[in-house]
Each structure stands twice: as C-alpha cells, then as structure tokens.
C-alpha positions as CSV (number, residue, x, y, z in Angstrom):
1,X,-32.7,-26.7,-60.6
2,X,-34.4,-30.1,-60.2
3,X,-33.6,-33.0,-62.4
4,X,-37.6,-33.3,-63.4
5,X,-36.9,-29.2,-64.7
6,X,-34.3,-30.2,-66.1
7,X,-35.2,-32.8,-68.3
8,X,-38.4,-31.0,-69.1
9,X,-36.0,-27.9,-70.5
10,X,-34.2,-30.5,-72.9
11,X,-37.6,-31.6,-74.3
12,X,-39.0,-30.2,-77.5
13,X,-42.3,-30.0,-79.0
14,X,-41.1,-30.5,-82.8
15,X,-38.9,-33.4,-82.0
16,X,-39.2,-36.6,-80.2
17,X,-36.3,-37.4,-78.4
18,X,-35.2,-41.3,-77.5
19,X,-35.0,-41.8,-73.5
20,X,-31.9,-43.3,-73.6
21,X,-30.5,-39.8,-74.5
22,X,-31.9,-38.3,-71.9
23,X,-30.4,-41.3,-69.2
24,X,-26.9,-40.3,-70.8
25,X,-27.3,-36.7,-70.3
26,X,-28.1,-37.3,-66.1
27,X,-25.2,-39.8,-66.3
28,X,-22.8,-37.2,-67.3
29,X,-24.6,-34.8,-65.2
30,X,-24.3,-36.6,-61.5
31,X,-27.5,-38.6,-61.9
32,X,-28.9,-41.8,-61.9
33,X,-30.2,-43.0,-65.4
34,X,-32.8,-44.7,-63.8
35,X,-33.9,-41.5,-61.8
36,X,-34.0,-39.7,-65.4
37,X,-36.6,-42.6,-66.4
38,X,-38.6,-42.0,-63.5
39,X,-38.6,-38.4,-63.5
40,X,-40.0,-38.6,-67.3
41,X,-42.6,-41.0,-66.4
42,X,-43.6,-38.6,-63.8
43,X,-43.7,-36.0,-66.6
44,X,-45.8,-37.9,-68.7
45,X,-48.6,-38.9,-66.2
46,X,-48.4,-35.4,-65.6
47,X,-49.4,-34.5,-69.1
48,X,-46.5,-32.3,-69.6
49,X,-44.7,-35.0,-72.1
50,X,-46.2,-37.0,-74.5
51,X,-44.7,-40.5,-74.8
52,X,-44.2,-42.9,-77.9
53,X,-43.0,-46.6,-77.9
54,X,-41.2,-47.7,-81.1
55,X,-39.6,-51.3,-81.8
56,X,-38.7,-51.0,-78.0
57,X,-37.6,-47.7,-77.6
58,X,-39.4,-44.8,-75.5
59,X,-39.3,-41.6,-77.3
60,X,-40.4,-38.5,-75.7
61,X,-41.3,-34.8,-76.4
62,X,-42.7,-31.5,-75.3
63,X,-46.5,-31.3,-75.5
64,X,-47.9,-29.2,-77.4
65,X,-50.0,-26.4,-75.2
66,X,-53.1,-24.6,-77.6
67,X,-52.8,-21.2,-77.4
68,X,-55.6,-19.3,-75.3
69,X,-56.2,-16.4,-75.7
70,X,-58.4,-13.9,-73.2
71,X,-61.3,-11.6,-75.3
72,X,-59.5,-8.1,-74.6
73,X,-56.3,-10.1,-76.0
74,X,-58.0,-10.5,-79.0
75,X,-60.5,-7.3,-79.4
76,X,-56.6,-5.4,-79.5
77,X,-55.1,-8.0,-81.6
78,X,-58.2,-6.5,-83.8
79,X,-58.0,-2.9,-83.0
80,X,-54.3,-3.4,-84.1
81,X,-55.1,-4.6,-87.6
82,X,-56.9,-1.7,-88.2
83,X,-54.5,0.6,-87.1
C-alpha cells in the first residue's frame, strides 16, 4: 500500500491530527518524514484532507464527504418506512 494510502487511512474526520505525528509514524515505518509532509500536501490540494495552521503547527484531518443519495435510494428508503 502506498505511503499517500496510508496516511490518508490514519486520518479522521472527527479529529484533527498534528503532522508531526504523522512524520513519526513514517519514521518508525521506513519512511522519510519529509516524504509524509509531502504526501499530505498532496492530499490536501487534492481535497481529500482539510488543513489547519495553529501557533505553528499543521493539523490535519479527513474531510468530510456529504452524503448523496440517488432518487430510487431514497423512494425505498420511503417505501421502507412504511413497511
């Protein structure tokens, strides 16, 4: 699995993680941390991560995906309430 798969797994949508974790985690996993922090950019410009700066930190999580939903998904989410 690539690095950039990876780090997206570890990422959550409730919780902003700080990147420096995320360079210690490809340290102890045979990668550069620097490679980490270029893989998450790449996530971010990507829309896949959002990114937060606070007093000099980089935070990052999941974003958050609306849910879409097709019409037949919803006519049976309907049907099934009446059921």
């Amino acid at each position: 699995m690539s690095l950039k798969t990876q780090l997206k797994s570890l990422c959550r949508v409730d919780k902003y993680i700080n990147g420096g974790e995320f360079e210690r985690w490809a340290l102890e996993h045979g990668f550069k941390a620097s490679n980490a922090s270029r893989r998450l950019r790449e996530l971010e410009n990507e829309g896949v991560v959002e990114k937060k700066i606070e007093a000099g930190s980089v935070w990052y999580r999941l974003k958050a995906t609306p849910q879409v939903f097709k019409p037949e998904t919803i006519i049976a989410q309907r049907v099934l309430k009446l059921i």
